[in-house]
Backbone as ProteinMPNN parsed JSONL, in Angstrom:
{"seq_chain_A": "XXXXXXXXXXXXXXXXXXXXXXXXXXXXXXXXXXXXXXXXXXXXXXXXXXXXXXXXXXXXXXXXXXXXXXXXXXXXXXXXXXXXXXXXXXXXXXXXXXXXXXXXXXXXXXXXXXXXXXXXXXXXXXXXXXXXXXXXXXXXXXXXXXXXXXXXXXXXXXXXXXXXXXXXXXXXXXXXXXXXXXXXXXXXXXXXXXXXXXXXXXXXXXX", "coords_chain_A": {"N_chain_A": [[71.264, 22.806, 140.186], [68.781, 23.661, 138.847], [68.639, 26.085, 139.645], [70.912, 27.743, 139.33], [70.848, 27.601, 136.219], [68.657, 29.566, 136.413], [69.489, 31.687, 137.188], [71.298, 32.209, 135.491], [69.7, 33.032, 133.538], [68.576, 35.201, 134.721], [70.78, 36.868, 134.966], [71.596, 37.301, 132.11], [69.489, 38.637, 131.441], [69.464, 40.953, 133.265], [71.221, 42.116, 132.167], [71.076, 43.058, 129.449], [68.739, 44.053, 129.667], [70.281, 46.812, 130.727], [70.445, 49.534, 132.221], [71.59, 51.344, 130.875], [71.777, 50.873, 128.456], [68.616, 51.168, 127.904], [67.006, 53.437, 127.398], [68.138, 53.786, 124.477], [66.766, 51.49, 123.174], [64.186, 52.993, 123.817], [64.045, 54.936, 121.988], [64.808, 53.258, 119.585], [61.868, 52.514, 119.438], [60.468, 54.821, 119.451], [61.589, 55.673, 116.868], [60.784, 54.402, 114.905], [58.158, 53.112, 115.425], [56.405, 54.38, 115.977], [54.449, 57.72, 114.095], [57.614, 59.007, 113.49], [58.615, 56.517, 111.672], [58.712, 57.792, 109.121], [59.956, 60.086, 108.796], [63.282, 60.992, 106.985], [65.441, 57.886, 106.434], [68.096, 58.211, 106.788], [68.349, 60.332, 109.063], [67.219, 59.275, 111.007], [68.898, 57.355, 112.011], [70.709, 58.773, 112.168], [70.118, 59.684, 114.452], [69.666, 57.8, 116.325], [71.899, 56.787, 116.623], [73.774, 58.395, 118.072], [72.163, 58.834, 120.227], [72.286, 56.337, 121.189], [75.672, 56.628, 120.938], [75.795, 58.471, 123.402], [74.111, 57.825, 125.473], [74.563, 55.041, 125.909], [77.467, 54.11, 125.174], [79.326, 56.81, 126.312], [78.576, 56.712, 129.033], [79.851, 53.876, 129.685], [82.5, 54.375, 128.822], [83.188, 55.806, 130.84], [82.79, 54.602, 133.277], [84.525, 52.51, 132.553], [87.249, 54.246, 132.994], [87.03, 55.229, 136.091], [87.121, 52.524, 136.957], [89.454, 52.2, 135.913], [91.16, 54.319, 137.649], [90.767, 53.14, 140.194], [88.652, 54.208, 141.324], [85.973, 52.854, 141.169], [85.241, 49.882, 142.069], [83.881, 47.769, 140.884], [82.429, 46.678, 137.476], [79.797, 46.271, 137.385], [78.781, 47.915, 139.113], [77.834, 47.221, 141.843], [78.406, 47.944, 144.307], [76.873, 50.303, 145.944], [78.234, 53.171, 146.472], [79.667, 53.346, 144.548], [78.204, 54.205, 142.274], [77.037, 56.796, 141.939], [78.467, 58.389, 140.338], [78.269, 57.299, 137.431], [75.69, 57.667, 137.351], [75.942, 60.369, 137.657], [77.018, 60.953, 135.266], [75.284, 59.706, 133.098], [73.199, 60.949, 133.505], [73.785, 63.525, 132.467], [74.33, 62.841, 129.632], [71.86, 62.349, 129.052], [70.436, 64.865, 129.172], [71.892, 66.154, 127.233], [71.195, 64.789, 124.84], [68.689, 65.251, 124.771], [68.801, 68.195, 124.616], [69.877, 68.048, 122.041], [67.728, 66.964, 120.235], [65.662, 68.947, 120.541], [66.809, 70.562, 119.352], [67.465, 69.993, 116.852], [64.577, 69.964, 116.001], [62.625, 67.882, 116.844], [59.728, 66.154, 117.782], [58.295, 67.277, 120.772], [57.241, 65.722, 122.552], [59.556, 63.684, 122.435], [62.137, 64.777, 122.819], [61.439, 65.033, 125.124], [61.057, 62.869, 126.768], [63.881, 62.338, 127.024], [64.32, 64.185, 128.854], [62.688, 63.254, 130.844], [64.531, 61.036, 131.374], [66.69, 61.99, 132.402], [66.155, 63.592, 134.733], [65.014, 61.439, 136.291], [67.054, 59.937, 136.696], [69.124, 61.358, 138.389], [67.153, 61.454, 140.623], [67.593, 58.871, 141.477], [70.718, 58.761, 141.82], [70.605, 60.621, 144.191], [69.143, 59.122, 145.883], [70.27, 57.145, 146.647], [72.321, 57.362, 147.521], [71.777, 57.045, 150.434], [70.209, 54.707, 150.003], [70.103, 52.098, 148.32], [68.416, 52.094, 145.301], [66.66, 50.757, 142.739], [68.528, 50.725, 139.425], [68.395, 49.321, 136.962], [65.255, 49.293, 137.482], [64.199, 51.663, 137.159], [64.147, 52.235, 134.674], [63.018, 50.58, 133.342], [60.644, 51.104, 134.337], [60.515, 53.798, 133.354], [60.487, 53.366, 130.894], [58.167, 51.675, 130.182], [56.372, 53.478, 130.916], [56.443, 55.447, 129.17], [56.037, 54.073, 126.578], [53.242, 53.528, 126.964], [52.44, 56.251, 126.99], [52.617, 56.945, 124.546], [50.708, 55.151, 123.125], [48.429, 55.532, 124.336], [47.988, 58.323, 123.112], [47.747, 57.707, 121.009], [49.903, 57.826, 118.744], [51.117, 55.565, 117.926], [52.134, 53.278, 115.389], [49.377, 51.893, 113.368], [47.952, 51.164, 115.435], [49.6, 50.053, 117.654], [49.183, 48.696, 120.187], [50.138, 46.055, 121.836], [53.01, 46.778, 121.637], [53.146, 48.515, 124.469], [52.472, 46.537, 126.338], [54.333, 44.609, 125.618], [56.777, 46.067, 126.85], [55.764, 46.104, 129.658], [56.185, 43.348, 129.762], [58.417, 42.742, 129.92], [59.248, 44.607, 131.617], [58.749, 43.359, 134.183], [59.883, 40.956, 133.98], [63.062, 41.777, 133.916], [62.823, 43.191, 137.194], [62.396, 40.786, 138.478], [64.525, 39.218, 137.65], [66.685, 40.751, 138.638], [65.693, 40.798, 141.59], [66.026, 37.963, 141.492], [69.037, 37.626, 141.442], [69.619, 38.57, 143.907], [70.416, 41.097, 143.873], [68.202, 43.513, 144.595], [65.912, 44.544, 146.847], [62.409, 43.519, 146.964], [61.354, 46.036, 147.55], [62.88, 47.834, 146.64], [62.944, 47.633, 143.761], [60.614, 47.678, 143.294], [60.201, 50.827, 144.364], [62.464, 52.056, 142.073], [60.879, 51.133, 139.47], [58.803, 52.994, 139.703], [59.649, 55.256, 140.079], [60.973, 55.826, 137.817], [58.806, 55.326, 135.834], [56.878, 57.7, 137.053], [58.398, 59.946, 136.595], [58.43, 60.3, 133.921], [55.995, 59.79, 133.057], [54.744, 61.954, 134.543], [56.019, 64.029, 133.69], [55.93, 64.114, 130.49], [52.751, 64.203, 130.659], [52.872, 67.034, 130.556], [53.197, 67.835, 128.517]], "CA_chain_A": [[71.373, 22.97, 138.728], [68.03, 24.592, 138.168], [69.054, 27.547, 140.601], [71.967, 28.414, 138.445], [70.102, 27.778, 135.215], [67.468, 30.454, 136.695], [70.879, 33.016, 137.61], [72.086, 32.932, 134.375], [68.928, 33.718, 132.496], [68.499, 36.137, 135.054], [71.866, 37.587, 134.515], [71.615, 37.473, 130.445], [68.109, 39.541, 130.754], [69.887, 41.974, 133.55], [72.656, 42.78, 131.082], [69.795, 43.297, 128.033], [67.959, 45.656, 130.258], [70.764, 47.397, 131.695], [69.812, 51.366, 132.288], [72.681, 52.127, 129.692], [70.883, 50.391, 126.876], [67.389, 51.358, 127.694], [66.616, 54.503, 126.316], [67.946, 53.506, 123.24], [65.384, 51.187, 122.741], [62.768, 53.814, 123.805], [64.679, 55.716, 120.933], [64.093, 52.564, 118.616], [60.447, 52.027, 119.26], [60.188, 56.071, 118.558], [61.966, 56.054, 115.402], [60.496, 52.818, 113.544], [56.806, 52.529, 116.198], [55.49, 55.753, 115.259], [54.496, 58.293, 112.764], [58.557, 59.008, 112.946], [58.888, 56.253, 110.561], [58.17, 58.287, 107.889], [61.201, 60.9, 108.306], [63.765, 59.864, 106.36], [65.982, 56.965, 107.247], [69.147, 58.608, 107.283], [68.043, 61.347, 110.231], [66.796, 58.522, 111.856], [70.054, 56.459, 112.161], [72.023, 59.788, 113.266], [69.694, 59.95, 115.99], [69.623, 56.633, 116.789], [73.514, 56.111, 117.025], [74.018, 59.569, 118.906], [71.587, 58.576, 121.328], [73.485, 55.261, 121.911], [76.725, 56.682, 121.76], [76.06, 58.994, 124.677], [74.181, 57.23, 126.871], [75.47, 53.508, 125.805], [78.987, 54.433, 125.421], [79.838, 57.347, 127.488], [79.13, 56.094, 130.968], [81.04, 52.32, 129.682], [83.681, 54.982, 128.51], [83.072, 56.473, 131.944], [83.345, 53.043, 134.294], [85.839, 52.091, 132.469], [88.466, 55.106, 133.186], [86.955, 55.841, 137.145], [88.09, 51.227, 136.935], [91.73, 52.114, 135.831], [91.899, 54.995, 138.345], [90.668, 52.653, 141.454], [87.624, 55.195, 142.405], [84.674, 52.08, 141.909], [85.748, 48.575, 142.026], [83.472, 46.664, 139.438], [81.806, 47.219, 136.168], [78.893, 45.816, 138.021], [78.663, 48.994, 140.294], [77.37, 46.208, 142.743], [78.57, 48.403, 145.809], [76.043, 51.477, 145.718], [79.109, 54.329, 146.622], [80.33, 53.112, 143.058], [77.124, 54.062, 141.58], [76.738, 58.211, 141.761], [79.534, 59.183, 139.199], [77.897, 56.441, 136.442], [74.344, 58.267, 137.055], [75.983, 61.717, 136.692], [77.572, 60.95, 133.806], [73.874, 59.429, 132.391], [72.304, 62.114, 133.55], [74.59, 64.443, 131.419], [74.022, 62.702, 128.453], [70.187, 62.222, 128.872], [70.523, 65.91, 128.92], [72.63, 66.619, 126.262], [70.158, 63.895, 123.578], [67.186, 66.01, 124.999], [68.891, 68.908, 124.133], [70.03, 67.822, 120.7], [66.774, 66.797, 120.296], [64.648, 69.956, 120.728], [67.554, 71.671, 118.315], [66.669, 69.488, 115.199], [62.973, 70.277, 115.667], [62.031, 66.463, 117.055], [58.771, 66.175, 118.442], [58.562, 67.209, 122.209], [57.275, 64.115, 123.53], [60.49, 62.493, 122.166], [63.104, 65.136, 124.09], [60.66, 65.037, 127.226], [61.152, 61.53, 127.293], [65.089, 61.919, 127.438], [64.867, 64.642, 130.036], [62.233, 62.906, 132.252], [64.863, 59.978, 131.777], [67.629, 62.433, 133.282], [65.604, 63.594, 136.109], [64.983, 60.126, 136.816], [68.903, 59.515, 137.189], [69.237, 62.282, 139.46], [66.656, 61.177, 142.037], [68.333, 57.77, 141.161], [71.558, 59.295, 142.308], [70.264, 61.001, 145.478], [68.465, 58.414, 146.733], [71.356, 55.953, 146.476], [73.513, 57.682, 148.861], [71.398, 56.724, 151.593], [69.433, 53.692, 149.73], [70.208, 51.168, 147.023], [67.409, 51.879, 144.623], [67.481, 49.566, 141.408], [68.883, 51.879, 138.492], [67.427, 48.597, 136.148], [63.724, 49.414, 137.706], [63.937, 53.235, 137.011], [64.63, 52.703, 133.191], [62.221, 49.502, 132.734], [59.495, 51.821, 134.724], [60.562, 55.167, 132.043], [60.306, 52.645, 129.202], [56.709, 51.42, 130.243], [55.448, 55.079, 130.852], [56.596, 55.761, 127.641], [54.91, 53.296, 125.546], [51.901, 53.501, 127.597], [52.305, 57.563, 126.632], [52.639, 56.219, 123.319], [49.832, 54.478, 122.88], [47.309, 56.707, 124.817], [48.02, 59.156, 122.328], [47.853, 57.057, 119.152], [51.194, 58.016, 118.099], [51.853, 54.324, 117.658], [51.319, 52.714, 113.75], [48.315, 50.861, 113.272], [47.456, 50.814, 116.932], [50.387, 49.285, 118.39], [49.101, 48.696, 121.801], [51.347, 44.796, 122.237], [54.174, 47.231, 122.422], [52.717, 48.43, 125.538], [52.297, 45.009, 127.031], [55.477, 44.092, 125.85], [57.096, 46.112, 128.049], [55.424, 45.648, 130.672], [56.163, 42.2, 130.182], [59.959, 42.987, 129.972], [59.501, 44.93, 133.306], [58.062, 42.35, 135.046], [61.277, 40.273, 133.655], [63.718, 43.19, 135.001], [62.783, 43.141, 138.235], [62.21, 39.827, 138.873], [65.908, 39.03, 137.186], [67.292, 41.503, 140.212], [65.37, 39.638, 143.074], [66.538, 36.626, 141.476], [70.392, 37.836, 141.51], [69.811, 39.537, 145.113], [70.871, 42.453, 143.619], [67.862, 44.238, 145.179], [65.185, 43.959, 147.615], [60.932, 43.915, 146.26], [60.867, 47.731, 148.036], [63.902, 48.547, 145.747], [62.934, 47.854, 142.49], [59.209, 48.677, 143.247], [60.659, 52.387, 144.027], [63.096, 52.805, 141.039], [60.269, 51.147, 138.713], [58.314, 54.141, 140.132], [60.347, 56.601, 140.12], [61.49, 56.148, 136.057], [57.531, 55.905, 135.814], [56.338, 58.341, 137.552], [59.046, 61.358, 135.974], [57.75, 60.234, 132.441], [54.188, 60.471, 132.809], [54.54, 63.502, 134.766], [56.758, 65.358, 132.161], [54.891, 64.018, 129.221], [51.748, 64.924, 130.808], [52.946, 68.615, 130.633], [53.526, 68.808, 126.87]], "C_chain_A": [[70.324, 23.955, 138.212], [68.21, 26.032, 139.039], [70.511, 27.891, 139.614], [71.711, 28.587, 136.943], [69.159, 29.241, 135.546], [68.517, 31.455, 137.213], [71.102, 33.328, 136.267], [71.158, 32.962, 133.348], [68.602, 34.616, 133.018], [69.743, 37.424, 134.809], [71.807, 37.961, 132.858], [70.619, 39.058, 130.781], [68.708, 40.912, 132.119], [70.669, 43.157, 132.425], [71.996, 43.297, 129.708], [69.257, 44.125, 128.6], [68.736, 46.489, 130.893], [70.238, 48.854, 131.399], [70.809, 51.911, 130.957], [72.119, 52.344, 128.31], [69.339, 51.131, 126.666], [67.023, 52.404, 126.686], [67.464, 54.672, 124.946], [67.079, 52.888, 122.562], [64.336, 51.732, 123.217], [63.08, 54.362, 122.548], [64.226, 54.669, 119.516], [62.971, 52.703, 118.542], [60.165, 53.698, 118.986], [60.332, 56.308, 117.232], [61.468, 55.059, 114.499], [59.264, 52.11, 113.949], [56.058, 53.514, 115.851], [55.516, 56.756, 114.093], [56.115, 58.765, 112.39], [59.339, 58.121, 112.189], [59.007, 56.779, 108.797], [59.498, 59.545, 107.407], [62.439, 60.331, 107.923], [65.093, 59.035, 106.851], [67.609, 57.795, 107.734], [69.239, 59.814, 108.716], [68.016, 60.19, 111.097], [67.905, 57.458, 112.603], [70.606, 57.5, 112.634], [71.152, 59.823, 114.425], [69.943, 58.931, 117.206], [71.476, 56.766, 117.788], [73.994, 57.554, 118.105], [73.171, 59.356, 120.154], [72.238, 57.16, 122.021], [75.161, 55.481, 122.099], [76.773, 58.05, 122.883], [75.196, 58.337, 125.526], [74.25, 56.363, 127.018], [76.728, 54.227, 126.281], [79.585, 55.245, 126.098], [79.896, 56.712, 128.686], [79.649, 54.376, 130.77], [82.159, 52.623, 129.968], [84.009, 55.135, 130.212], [83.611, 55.901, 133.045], [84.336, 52.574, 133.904], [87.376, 52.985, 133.152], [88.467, 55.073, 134.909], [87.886, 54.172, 137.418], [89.691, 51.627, 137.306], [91.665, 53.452, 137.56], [91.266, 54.929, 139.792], [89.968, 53.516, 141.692], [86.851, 54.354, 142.287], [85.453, 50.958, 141.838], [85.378, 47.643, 140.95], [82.691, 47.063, 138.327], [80.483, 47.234, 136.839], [78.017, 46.998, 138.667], [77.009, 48.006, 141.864], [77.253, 47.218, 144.027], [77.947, 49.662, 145.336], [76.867, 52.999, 145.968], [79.508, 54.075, 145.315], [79.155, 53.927, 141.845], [76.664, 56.046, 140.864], [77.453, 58.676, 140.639], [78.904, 58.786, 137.924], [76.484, 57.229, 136.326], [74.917, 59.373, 136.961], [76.362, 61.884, 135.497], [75.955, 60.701, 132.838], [73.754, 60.809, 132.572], [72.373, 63.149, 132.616], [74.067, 64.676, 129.9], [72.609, 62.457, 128.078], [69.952, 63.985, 128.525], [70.645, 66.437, 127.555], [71.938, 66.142, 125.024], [69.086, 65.089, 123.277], [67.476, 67.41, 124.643], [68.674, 69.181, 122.525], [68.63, 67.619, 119.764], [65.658, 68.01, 119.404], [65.565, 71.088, 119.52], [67.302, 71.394, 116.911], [64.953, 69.353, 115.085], [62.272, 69.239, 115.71], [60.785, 66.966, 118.0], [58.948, 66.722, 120.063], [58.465, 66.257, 123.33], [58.402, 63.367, 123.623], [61.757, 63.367, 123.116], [62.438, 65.176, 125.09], [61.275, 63.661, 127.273], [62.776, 61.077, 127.761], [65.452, 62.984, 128.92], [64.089, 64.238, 131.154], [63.682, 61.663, 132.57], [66.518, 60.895, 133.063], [67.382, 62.984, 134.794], [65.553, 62.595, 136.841], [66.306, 59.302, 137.673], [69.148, 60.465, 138.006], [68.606, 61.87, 140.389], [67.137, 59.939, 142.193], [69.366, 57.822, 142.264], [71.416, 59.694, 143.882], [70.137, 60.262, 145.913], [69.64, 57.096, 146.981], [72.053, 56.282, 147.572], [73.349, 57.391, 150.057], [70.26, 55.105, 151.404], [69.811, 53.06, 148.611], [68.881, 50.743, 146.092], [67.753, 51.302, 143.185], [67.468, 50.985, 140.224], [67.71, 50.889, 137.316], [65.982, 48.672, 136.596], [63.488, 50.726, 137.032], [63.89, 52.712, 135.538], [63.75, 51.698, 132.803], [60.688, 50.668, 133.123], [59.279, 53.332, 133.268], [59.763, 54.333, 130.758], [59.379, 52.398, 129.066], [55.802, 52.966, 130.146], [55.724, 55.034, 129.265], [55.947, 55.185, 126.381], [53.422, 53.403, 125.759], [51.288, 54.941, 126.799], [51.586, 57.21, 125.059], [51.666, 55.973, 122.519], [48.185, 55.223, 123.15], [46.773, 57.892, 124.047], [47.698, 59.136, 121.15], [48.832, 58.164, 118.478], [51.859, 56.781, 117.583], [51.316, 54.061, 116.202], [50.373, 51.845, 114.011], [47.626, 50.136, 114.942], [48.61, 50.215, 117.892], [50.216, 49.345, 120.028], [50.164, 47.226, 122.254], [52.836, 45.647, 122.405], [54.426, 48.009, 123.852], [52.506, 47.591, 126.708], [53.603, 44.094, 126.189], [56.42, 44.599, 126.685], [56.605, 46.266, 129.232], [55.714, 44.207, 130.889], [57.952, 42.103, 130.839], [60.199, 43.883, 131.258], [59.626, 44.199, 134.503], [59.371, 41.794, 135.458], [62.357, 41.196, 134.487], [63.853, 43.126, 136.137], [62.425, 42.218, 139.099], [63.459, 39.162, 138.721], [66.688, 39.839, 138.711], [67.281, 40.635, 141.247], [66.056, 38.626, 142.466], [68.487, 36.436, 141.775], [70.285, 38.654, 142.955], [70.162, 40.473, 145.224], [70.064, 43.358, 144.437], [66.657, 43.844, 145.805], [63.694, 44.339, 146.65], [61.072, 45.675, 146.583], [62.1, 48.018, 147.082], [64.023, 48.839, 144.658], [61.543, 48.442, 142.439], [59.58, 50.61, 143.198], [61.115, 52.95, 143.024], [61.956, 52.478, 140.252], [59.173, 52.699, 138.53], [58.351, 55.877, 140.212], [60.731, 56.974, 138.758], [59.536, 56.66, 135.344], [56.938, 57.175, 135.68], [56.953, 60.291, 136.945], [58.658, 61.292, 134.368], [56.494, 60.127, 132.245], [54.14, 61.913, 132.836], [55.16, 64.59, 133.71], [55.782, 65.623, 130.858], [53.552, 64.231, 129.259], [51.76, 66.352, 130.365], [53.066, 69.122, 129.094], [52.3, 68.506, 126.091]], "O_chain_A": [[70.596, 24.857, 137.42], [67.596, 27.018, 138.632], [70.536, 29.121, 139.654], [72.225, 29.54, 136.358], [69.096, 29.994, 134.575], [67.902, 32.257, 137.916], [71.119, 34.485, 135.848], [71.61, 32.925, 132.204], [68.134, 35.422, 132.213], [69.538, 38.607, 134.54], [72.044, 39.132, 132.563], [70.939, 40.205, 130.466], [68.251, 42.012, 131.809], [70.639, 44.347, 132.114], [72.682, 44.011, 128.977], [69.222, 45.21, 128.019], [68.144, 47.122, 131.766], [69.664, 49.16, 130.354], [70.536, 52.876, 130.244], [72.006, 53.259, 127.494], [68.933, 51.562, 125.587], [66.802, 52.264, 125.483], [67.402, 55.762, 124.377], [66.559, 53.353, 121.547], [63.327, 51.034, 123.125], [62.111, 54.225, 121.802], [63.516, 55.081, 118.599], [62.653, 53.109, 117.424], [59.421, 53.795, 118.01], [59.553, 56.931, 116.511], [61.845, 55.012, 113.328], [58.938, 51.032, 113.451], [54.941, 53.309, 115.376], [56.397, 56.716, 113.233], [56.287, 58.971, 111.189], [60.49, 58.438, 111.889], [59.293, 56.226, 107.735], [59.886, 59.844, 106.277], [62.767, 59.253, 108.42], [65.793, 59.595, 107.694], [68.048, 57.863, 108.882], [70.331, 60.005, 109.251], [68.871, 60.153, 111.982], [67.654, 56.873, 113.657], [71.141, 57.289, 113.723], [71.725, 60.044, 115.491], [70.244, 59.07, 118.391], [71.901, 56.802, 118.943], [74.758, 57.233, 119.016], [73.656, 59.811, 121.19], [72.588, 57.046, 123.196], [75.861, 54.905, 122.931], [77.869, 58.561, 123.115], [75.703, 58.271, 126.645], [74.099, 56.059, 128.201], [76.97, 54.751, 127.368], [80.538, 54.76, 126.708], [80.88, 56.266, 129.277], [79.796, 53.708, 131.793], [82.916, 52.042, 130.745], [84.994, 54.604, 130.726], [84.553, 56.337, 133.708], [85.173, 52.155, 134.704], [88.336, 52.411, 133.666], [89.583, 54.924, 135.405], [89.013, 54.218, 137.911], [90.538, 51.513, 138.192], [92.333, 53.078, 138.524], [91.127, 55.904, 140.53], [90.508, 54.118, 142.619], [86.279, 54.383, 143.377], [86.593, 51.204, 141.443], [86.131, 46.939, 140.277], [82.241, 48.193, 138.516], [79.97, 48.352, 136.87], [76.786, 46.995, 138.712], [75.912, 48.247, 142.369], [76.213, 47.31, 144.679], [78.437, 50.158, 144.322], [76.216, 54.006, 145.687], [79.799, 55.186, 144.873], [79.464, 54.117, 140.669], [76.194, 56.384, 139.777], [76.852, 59.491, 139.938], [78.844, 59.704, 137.106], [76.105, 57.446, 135.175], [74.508, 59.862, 135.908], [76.085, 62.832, 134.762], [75.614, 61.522, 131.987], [74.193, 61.677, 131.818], [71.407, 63.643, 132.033], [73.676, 65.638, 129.238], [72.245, 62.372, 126.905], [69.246, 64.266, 127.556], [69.777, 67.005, 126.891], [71.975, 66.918, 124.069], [68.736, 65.645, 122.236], [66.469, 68.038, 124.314], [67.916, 69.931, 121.909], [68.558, 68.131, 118.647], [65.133, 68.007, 118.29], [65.104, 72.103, 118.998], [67.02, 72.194, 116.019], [64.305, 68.75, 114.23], [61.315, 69.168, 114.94], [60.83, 67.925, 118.77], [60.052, 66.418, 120.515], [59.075, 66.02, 124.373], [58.548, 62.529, 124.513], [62.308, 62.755, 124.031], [63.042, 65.411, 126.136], [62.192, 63.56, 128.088], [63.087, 60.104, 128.448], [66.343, 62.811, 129.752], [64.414, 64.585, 132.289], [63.935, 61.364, 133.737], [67.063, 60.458, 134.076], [68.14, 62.87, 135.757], [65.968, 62.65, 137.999], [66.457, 58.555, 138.639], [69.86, 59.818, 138.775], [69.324, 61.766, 141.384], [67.167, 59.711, 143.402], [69.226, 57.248, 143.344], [72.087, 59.1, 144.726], [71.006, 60.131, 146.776], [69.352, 56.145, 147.708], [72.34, 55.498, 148.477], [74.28, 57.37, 150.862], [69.694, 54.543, 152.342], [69.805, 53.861, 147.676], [68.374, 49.623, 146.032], [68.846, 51.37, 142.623], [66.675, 51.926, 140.189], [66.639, 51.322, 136.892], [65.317, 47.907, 135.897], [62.494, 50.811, 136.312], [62.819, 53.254, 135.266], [63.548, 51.831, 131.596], [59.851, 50.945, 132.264], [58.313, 53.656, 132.578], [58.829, 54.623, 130.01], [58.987, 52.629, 127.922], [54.856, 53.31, 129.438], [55.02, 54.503, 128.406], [55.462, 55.787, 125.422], [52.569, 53.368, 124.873], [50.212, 54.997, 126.203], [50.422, 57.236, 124.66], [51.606, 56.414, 121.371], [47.206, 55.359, 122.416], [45.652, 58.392, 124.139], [47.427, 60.046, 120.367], [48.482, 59.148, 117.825], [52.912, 56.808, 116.945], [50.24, 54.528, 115.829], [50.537, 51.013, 114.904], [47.096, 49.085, 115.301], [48.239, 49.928, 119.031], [50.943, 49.898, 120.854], [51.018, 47.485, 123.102], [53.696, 45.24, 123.186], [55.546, 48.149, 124.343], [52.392, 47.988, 127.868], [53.625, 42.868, 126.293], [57.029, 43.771, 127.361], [57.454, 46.746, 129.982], [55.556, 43.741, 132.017], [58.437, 41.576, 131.84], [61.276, 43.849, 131.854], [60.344, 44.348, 135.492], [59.935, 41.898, 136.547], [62.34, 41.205, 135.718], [65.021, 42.984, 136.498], [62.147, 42.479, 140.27], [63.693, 38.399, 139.658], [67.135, 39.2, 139.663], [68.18, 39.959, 141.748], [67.008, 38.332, 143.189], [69.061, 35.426, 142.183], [71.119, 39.557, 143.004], [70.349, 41.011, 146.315], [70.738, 44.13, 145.119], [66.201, 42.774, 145.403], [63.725, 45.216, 145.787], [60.835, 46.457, 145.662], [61.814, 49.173, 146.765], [64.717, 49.748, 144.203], [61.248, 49.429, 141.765], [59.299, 51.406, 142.302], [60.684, 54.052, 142.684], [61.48, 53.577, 139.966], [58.897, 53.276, 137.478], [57.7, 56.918, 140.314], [60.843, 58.155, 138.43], [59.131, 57.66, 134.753], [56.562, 57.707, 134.636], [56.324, 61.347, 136.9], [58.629, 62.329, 133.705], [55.967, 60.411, 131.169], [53.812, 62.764, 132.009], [54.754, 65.626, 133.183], [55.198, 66.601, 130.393], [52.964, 64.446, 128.199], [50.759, 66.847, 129.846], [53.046, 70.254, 128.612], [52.158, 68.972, 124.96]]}, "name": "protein", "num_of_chains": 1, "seq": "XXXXXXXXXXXXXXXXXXXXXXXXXXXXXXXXXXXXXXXXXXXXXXXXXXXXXXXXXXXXXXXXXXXXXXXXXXXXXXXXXXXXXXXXXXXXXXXXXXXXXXXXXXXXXXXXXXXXXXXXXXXXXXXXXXXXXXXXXXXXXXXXXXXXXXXXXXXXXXXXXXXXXXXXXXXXXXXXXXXXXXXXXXXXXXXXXXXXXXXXXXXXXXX"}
């Protein structure tokens, strides 16, 4: 009983952190955690919803169609050959934000942060073909760099360092939700956490 209780709060908090969702809420805590509270709300909602409907909704749109036409098997992309088409499609649209981005004259930290997240899905991608690295580590690891960035910088309001140590706490969660669903091994999510990490420092270092 308590092993299936402890699945399906692991499953809830998979499905809350999935990679689809994430960088929208990096996108929230940009638009309503820092001094971009202040531009005005309506910019802030087209960004918002344009950033969730391409990299929320496209690759759903995406799994859903490759579904009907029998190329992966589950929404899940459980089996790791299912998994490359769903990160090129991200990747696309991490692109395409980070473009949009840098065209309405948004900070640079804020399109770095969507094209370290597309780099991130690319080595994602690669590394899959020969390894099942957790896609949910890469995007909990981006999301921590990012606040950390965040914060380092005092770009946050009134100090917001707890949003820093909230995700980290929500990482923790993440990749402990995985192991708990056997989805992936400790070396699997340690790497993707690492790897979403490690392309969002390094980028955002550079600007």
């Amino acid at each position: 009983m308590l092993d299936k209780i402890t699945k399906a709060i692991a499953g809830i908090i998979s499905i809350l952190t999935s990679p689809l969702i994430m960088p929208t809420y990096g996108m929230i805590i940009s638009l309503w955690g820092t001094y971009l509270v202040f531009a005005p709300a309506s910019t802030r909602w087209q960004v918002l919803m344009l950033t969730f409907a391409a990299t929320t909704m496209l690759p759903v749109i995406v799994i859903f169609l490759l579904m009907k036409a029998g190329v992966i098997k589950h929404p899940s992309l459980n089996d790791r050959n299912d998994r490359p088409y769903v990160y090129a499609a991200a990747a696309m649209a991490y692109l395409g934000v980070s473009f949009y981005l840098s065209k309405i004259n948004a900070p640079q930290w804020l399109s770095t942060f969507m094209l370290a997240a597309a780099f991130a899905a690319v080595v994602t991608m690669i590394v899959n073909f020969k390894w099942k690295i957790s896609g949910h580590a890469t995007s909990a690891g981006g999301l921590t760099a990012f606040t950390f960035i965040l914060c380092f910088r005092n770009l946050t309001l009134h100090n917001n360092e707890w949003l820093f140590v909230v995700t980290v706490l929500i990482a923790g969660a993440v990749m402990t939700s995985r192991l708990i669903l056997d989805r992936h091994t400790l070396a699997q999510v340690a790497a993707g956490f690492f790897n979403g990490a490690l392309w969002v420092t390094a980028l955002e270092l550079l600007v």
